[in-house]
N, CA, C and O atoms as CSV, one atom per row, in Angstrom:
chain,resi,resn,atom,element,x,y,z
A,1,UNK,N,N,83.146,93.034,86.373
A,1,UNK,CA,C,84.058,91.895,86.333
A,1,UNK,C,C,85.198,92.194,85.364
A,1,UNK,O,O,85.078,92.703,84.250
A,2,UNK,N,N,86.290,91.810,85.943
A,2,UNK,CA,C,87.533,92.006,84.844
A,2,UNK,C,C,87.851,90.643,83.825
A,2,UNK,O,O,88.514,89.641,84.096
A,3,UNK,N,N,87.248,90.934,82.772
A,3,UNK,CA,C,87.480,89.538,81.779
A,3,UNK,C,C,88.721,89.641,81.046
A,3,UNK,O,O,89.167,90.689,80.578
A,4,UNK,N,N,89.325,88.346,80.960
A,4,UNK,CA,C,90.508,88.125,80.029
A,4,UNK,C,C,90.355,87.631,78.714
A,4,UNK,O,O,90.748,88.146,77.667
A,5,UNK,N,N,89.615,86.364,78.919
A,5,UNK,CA,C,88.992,85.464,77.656
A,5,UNK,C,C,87.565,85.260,77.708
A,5,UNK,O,O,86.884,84.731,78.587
A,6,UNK,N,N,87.227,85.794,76.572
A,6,UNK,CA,C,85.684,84.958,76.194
A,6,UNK,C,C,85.536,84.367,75.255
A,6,UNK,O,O,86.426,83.855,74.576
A,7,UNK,N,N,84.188,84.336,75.032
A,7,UNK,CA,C,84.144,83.034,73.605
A,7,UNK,C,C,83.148,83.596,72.766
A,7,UNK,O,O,82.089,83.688,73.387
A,8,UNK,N,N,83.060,84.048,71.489
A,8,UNK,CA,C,82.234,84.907,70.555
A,8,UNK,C,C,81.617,83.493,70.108
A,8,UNK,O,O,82.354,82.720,69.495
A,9,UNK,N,N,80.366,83.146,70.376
A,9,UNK,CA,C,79.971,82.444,69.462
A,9,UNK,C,C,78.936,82.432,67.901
A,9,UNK,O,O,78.222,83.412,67.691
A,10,UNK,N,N,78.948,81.516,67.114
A,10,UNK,CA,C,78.772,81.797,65.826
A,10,UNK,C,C,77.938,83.272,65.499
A,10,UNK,O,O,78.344,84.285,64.930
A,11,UNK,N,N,76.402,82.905,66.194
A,11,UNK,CA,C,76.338,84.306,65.937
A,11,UNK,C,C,76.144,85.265,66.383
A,11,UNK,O,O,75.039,85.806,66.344
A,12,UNK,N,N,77.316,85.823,67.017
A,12,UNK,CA,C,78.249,86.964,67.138
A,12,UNK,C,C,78.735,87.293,65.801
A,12,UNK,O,O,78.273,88.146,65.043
A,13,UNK,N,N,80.022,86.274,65.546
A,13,UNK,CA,C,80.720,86.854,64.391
A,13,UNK,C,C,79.541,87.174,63.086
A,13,UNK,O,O,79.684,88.050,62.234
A,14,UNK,N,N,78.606,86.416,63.170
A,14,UNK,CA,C,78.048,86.309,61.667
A,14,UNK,C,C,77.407,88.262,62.097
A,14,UNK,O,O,77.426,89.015,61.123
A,15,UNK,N,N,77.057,88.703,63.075
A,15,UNK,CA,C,75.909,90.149,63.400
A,15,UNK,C,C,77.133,90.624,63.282
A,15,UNK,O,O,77.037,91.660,62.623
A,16,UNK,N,N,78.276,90.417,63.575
A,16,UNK,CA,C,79.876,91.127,63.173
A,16,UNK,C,C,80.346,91.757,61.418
A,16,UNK,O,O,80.534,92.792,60.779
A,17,UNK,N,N,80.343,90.184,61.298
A,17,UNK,CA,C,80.726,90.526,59.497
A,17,UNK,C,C,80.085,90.806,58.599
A,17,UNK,O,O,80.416,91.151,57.465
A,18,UNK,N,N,78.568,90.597,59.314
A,18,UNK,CA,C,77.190,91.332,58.216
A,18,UNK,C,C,76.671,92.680,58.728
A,18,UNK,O,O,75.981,93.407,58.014
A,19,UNK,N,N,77.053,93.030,60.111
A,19,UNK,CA,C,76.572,94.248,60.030
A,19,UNK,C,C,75.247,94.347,60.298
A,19,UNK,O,O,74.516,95.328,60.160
A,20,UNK,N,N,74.917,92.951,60.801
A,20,UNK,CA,C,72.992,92.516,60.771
A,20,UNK,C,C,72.534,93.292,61.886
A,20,UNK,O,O,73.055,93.189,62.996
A,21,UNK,N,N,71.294,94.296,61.559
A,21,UNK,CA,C,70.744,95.206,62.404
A,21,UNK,C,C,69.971,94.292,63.087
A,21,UNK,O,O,69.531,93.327,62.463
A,22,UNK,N,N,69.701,94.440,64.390
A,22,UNK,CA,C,69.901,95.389,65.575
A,22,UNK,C,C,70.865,94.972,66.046
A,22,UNK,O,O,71.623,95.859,66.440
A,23,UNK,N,N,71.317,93.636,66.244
A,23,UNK,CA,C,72.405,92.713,66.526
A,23,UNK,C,C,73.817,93.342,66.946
A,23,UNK,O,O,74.390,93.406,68.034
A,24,UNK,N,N,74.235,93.889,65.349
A,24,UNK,CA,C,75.172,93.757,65.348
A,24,UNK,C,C,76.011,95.284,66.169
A,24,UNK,O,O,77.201,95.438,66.441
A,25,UNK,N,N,74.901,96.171,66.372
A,25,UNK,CA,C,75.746,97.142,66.737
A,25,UNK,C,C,76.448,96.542,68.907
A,25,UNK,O,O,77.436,97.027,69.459
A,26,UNK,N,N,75.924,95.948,69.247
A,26,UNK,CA,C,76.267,94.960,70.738
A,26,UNK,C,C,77.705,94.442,69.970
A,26,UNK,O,O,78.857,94.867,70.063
A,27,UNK,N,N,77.244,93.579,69.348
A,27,UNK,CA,C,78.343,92.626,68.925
A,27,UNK,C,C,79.571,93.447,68.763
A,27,UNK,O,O,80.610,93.017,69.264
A,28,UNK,N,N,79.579,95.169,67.785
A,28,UNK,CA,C,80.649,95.248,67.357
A,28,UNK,C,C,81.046,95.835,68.599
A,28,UNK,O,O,82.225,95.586,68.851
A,29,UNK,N,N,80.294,96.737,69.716
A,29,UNK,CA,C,80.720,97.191,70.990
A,29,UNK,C,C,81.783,95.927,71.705
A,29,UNK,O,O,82.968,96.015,72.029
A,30,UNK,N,N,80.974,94.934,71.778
A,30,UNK,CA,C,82.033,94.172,72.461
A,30,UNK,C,C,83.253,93.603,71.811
A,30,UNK,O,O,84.254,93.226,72.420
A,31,UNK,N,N,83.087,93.577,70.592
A,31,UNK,CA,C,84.785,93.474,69.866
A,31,UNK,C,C,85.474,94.472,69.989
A,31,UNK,O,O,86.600,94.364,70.476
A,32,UNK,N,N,84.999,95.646,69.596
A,32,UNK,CA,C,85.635,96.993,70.060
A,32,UNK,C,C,86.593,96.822,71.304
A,32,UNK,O,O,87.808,96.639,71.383
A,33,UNK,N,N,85.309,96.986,72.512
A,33,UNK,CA,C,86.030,97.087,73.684
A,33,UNK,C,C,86.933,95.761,73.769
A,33,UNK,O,O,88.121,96.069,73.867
A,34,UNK,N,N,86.746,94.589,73.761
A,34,UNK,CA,C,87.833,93.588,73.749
A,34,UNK,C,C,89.008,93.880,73.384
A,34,UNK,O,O,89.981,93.818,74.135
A,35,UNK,N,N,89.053,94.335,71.829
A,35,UNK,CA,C,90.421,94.611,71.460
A,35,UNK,C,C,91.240,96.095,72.175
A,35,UNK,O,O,92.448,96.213,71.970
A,36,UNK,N,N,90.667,96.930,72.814
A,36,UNK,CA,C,90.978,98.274,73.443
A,36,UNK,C,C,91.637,97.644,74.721
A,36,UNK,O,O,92.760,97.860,75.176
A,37,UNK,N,N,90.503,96.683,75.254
A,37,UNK,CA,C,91.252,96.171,76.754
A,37,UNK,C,C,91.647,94.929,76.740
A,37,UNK,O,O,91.037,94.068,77.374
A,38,UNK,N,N,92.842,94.634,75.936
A,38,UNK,CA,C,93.262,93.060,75.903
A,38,UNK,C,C,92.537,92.227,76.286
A,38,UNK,O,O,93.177,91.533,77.076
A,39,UNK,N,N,91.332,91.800,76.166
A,39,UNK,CA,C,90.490,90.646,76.255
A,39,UNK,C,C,90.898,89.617,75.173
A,39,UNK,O,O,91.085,90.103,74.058
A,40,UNK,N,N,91.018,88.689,75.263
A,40,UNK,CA,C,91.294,87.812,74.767
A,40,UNK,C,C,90.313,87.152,73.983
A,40,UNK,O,O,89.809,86.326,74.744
A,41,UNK,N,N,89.526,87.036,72.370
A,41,UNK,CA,C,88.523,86.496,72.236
A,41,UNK,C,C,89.148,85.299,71.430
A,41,UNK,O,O,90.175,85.125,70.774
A,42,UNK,N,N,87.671,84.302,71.908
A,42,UNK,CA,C,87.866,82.916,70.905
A,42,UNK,C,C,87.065,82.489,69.840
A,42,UNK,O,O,86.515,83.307,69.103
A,43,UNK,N,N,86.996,81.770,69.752
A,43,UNK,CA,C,85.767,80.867,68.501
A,43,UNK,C,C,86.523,79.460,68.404
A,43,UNK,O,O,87.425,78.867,68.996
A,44,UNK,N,N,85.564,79.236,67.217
A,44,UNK,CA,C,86.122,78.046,66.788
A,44,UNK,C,C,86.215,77.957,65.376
A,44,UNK,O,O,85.642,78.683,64.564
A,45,UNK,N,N,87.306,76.612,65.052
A,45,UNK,CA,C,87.118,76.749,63.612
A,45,UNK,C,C,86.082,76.243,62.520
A,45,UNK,O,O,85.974,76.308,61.295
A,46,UNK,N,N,85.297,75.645,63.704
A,46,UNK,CA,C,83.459,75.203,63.270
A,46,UNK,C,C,83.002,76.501,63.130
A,46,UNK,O,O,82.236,76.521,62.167
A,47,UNK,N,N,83.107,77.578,63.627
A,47,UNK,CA,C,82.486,78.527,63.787
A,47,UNK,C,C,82.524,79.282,62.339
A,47,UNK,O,O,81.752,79.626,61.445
A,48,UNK,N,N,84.076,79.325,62.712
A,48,UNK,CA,C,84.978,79.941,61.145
A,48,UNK,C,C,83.843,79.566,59.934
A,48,UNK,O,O,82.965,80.297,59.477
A,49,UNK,N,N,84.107,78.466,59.658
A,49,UNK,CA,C,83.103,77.200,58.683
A,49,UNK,C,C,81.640,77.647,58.602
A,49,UNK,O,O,81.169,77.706,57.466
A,50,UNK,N,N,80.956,77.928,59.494
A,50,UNK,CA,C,79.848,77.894,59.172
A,50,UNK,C,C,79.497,79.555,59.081
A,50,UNK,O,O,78.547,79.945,58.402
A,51,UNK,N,N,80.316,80.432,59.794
A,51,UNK,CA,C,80.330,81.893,59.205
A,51,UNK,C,C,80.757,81.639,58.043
A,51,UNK,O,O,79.676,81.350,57.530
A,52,UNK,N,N,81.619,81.504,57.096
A,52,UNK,CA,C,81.407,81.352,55.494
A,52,UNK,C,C,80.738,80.574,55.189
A,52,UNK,O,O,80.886,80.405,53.979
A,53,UNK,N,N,80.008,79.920,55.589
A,53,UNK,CA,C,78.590,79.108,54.585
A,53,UNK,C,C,77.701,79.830,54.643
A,53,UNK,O,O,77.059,79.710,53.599
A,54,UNK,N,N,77.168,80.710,55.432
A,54,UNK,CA,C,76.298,81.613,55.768
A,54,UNK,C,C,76.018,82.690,55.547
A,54,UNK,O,O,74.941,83.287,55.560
A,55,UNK,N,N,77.677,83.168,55.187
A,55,UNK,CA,C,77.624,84.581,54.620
A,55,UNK,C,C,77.728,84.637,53.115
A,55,UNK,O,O,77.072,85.429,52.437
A,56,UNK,N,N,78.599,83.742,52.616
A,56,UNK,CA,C,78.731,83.816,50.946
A,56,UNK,C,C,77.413,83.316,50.225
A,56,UNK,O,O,77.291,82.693,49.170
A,57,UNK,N,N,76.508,83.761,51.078
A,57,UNK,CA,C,75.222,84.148,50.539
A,57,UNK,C,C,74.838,85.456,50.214
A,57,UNK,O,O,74.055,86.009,49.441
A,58,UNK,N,N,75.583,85.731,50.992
A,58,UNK,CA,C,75.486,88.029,50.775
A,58,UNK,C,C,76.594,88.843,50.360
A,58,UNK,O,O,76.593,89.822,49.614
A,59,UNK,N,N,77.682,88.195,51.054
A,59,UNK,CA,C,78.686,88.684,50.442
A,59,UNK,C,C,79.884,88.024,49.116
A,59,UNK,O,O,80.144,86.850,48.851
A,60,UNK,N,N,80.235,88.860,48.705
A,60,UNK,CA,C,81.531,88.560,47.336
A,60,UNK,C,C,82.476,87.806,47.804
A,60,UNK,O,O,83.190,88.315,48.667
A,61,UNK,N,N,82.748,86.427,47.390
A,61,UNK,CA,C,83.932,84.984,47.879
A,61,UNK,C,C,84.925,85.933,48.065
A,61,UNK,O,O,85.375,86.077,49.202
A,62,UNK,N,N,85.290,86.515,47.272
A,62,UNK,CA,C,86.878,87.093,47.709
A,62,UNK,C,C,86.864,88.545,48.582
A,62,UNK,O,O,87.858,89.053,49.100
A,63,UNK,N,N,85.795,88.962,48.607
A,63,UNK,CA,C,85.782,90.002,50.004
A,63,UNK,C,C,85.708,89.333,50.739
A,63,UNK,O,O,86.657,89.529,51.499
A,64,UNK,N,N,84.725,88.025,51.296
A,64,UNK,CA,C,84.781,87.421,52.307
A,64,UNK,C,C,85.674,86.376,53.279
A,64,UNK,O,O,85.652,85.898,54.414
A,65,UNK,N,N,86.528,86.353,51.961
A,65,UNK,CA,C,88.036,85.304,52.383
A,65,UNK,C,C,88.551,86.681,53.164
A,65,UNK,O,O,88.632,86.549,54.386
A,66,UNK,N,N,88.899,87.948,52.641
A,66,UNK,CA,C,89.557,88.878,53.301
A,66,UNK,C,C,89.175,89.374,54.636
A,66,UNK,O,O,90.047,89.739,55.424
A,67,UNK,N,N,87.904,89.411,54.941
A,67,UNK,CA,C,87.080,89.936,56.035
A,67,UNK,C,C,87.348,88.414,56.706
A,67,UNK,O,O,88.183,88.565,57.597
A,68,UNK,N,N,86.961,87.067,56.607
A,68,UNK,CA,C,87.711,86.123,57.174
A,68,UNK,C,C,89.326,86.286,57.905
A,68,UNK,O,O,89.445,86.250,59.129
A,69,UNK,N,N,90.268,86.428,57.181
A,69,UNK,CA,C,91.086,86.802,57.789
A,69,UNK,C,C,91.557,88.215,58.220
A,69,UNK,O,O,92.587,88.188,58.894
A,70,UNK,N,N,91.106,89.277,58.015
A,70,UNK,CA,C,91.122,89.781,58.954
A,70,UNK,C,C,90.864,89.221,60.842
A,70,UNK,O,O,91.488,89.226,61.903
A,71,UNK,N,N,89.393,88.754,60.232
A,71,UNK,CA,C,88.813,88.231,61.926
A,71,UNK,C,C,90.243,87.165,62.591
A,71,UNK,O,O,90.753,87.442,63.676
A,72,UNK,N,N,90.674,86.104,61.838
A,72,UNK,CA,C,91.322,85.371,62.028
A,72,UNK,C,C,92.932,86.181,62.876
A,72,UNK,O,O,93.664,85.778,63.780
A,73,UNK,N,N,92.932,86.924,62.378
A,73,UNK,CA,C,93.919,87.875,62.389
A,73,UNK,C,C,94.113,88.836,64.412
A,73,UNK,O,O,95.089,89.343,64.966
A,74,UNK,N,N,92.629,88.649,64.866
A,74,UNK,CA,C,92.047,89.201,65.638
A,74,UNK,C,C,91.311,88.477,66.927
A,74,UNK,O,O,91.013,88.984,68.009
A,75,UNK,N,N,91.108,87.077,66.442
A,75,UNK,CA,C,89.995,85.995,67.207
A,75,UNK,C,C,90.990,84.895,67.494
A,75,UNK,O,O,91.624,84.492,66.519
A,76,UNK,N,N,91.259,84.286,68.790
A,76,UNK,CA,C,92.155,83.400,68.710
A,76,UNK,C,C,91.498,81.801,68.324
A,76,UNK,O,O,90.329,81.949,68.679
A,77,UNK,N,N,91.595,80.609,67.884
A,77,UNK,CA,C,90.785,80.265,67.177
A,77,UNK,C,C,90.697,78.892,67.881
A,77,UNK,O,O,91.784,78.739,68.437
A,78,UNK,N,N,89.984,77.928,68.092
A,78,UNK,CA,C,89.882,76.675,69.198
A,78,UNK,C,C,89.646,75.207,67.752
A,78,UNK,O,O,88.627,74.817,67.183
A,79,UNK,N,N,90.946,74.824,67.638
A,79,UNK,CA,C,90.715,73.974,66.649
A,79,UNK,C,C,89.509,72.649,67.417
A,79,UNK,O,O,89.431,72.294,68.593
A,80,UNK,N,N,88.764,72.215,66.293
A,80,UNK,CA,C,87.598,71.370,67.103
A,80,UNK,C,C,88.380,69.506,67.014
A,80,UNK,O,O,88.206,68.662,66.136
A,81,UNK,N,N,88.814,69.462,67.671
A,81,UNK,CA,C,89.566,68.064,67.554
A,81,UNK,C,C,88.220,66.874,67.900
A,81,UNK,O,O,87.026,67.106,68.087
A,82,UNK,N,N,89.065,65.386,67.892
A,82,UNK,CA,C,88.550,64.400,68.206
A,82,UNK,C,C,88.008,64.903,69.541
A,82,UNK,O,O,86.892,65.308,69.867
A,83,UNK,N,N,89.179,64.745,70.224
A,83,UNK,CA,C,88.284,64.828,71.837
A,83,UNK,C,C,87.625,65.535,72.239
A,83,UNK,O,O,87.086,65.547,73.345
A,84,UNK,N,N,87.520,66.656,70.921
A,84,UNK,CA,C,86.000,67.829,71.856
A,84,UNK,C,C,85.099,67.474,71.139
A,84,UNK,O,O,83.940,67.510,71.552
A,85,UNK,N,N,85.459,66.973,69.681
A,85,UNK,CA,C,83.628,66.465,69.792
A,85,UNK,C,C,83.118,64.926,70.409
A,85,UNK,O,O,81.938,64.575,70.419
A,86,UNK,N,N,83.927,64.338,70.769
A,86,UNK,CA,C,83.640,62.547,71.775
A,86,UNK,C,C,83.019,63.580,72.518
A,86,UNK,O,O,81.808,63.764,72.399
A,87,UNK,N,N,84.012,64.575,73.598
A,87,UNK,CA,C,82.697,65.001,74.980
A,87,UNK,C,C,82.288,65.853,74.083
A,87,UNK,O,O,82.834,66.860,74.534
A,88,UNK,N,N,81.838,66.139,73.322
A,88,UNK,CA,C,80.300,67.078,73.153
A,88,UNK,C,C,79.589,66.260,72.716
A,88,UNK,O,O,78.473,66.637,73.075
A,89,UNK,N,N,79.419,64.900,71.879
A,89,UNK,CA,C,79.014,63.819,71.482
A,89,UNK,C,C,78.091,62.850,73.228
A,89,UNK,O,O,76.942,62.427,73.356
A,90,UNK,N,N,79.053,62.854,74.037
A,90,UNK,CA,C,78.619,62.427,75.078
A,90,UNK,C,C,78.220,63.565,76.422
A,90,UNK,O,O,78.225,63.390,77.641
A,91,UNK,N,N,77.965,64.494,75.771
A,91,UNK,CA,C,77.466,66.137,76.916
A,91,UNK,C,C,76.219,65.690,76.963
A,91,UNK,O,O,75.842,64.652,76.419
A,92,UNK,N,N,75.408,66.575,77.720
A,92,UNK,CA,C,73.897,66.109,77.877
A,92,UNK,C,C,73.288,67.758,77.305
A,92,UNK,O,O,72.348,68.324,77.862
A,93,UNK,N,N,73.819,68.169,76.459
A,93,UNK,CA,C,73.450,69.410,75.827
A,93,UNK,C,C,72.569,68.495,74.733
A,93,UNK,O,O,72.955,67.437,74.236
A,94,UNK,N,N,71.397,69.108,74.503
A,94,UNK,CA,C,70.466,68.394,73.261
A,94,UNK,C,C,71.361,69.491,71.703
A,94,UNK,O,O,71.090,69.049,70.586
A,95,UNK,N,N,71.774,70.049,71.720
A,95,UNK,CA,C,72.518,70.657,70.478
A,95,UNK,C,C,73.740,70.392,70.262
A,95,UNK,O,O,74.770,70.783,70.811
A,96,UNK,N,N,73.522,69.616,69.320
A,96,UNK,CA,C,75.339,68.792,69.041
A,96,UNK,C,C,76.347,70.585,68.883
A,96,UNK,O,O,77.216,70.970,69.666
A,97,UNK,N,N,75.829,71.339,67.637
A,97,UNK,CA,C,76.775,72.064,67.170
A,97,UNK,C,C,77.162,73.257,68.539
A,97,UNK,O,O,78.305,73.714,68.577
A,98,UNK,N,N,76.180,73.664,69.551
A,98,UNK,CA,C,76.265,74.063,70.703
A,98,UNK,C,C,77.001,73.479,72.032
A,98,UNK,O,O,77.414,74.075,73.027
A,99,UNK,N,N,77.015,72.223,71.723
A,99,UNK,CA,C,77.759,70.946,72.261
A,99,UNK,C,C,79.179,71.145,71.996
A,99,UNK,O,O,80.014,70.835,72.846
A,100,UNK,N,N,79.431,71.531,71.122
A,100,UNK,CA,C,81.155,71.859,70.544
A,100,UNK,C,C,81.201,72.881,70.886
A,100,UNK,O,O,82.274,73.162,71.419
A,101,UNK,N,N,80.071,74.115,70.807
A,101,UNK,CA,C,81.130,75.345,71.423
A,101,UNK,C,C,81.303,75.358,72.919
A,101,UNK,O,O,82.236,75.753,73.618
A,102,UNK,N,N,80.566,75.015,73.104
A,102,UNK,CA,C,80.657,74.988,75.245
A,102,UNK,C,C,82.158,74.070,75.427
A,102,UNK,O,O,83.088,74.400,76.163
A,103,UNK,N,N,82.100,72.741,74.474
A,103,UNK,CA,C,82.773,71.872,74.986
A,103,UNK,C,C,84.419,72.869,74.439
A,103,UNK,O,O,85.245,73.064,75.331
A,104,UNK,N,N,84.619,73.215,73.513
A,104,UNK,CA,C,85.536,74.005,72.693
A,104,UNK,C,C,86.014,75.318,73.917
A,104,UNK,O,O,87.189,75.458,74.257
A,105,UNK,N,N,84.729,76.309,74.535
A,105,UNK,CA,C,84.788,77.007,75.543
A,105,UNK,C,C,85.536,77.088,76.710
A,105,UNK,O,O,86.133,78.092,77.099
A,106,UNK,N,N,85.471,75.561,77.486
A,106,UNK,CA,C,85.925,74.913,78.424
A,106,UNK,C,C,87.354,74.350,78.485
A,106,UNK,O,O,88.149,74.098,79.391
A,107,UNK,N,N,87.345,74.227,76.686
A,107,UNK,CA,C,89.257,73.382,76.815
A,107,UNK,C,C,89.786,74.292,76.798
A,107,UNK,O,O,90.830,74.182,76.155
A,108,UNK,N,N,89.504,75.922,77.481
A,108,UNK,CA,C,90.638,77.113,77.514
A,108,UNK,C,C,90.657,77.433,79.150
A,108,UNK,O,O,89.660,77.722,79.811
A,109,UNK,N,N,92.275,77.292,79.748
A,109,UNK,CA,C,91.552,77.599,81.072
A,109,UNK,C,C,90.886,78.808,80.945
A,109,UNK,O,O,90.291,79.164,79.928
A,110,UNK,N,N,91.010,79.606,82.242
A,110,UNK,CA,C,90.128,81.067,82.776
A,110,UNK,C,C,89.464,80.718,81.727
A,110,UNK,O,O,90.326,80.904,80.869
A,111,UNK,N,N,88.350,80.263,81.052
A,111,UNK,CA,C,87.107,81.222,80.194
A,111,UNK,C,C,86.445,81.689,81.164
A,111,UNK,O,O,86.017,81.107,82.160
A,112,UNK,N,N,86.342,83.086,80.764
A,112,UNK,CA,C,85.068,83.798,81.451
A,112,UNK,C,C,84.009,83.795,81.551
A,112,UNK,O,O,83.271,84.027,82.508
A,113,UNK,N,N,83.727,83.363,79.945
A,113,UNK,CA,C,82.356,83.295,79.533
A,113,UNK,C,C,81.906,83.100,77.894
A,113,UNK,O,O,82.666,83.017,76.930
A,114,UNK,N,N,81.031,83.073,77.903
A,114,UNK,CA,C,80.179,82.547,76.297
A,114,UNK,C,C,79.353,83.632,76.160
A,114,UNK,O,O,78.494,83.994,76.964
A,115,UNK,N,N,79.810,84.440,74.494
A,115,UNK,CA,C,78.679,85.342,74.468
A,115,UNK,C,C,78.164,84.572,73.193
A,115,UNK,O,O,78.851,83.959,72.377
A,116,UNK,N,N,77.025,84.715,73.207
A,116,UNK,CA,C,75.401,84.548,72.320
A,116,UNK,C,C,74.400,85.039,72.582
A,116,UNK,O,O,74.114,85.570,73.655
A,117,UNK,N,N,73.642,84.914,71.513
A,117,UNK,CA,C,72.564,85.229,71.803
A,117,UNK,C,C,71.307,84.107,71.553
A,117,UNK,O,O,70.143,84.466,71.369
A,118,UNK,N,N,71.701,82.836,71.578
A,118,UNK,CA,C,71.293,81.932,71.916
A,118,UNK,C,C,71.126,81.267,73.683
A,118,UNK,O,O,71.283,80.084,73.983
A,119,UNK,N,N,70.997,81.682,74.042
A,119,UNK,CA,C,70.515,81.267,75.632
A,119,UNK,C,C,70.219,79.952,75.685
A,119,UNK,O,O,71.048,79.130,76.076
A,120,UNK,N,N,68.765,79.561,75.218
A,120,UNK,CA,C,68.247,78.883,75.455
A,120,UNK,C,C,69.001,77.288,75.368
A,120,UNK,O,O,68.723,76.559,76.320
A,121,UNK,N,N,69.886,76.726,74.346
A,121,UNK,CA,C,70.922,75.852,74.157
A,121,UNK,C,C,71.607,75.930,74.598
A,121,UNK,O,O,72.392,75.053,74.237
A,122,UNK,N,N,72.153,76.741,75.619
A,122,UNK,CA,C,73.441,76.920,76.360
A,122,UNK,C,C,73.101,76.588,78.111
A,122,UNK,O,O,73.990,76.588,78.962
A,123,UNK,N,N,71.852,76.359,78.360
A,123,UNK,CA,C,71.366,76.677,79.764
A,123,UNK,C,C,72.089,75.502,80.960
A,123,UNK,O,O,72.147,75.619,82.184
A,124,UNK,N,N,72.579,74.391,80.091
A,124,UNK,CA,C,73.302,73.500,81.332
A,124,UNK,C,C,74.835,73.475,80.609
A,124,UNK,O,O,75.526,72.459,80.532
A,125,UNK,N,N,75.219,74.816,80.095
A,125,UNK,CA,C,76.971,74.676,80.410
A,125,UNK,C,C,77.280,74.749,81.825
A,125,UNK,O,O,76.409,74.982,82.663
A,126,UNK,N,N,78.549,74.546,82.124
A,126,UNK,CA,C,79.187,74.548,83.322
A,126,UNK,C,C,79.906,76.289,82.948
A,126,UNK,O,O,80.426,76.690,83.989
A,127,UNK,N,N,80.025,77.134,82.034
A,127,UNK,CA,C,80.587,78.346,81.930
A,127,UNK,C,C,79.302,79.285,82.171
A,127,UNK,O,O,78.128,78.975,82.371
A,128,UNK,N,N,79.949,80.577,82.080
A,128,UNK,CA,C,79.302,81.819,82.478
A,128,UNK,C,C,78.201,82.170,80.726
A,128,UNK,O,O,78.828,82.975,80.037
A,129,UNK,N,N,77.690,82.004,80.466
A,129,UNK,CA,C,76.909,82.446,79.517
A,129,UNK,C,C,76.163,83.631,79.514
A,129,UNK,O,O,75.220,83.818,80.283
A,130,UNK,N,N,76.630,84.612,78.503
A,130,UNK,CA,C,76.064,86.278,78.451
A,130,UNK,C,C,75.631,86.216,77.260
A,130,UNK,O,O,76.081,85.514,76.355
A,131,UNK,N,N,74.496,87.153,77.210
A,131,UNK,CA,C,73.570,88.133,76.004
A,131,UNK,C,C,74.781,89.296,75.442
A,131,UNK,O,O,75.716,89.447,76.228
A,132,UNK,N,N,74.806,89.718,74.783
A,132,UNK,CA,C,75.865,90.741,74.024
A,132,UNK,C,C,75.015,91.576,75.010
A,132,UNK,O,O,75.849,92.176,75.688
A,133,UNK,N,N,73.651,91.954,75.478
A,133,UNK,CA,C,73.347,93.066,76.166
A,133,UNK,C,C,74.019,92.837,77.581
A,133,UNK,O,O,74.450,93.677,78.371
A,134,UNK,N,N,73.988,91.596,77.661
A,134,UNK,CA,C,74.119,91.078,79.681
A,134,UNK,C,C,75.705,91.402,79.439
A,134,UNK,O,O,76.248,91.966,80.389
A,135,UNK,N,N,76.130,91.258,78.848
A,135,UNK,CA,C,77.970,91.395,79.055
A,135,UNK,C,C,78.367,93.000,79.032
A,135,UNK,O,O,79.416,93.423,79.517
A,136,UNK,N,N,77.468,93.747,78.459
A,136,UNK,CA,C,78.076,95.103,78.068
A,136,UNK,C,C,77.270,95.267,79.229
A,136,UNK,O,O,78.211,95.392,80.013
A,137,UNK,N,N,76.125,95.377,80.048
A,137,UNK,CA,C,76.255,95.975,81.101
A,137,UNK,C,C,77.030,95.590,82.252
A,137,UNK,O,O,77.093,96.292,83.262
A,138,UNK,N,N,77.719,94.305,82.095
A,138,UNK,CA,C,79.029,94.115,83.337
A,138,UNK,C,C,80.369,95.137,82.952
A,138,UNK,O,O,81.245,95.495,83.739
A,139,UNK,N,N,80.292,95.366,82.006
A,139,UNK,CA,C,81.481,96.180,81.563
A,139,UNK,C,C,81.098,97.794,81.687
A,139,UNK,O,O,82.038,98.585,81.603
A,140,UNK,N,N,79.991,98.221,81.849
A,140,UNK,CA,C,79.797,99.876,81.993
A,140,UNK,C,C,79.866,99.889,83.345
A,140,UNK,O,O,79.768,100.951,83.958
């Protein structure tokens, strides 16, 4: 499949900026190849948020503001407004914070797809939902 836009969700970036084994070596393949073949990646800025709450547990505040923007620099970013969390508030997803990324996912046309590695919370989006493994074998 030829993808334009996808959607890195939280943790992606977090197996990204930590480097978290086994994880992260998928994760960085598919940023890699994204940025090689103009793919377009997203997130959110919930995402942003809770990758630094998560990480400035391991890493140094001011390396991690920098490695922040770098990503920022690289990830196009889905501000989480009123109206995406009302419909993720009223989605029939049982995970509010999963509720915002699908719903966040969707307010871009073409999305291709949602990578995680959370499955199981994602199973009644209306988008394409991939494993960092399930996406890299559409791309070999």
């Amino acid at each position: 499949m030829a993808y334009k836009n996808i959607f890195l969700d939280t943790n992606i970036l977090v197996d990204i900026v930590t480097n978290r084994y086994p994880f992260s070596k998928n994760a960085i393949s598919i940023f890699d190849y994204c940025q090689k073949s103009n793919i377009k990646m997203y997130s959110t800025s919930h995402s942003i948020a809770t990758l630094h709450y998560l990480v400035k547990k391991i890493v140094d505040e001011k390396e991690l503001r920098l490695i922040i923007e770098d990503l920022l620099d690289t990830i196009s970013i889905i501000g989480v407004t009123e109206s995406i969390l009302k419909k993720s508030l009223k989605s029939n997803h049982k995970d509010f914070e999963d509720a915002i990324q699908i719903v966040s996912a969707q307010s871009i046309n073409n999305m291709d797809c949602i990578i995680t590695r959370d499955l199981k919370d994602y199973k009644f989006a209306e988008i394409t939902v991939l494993t960092p493994d399930d996406f890299l074998n559409t791309i070999e």
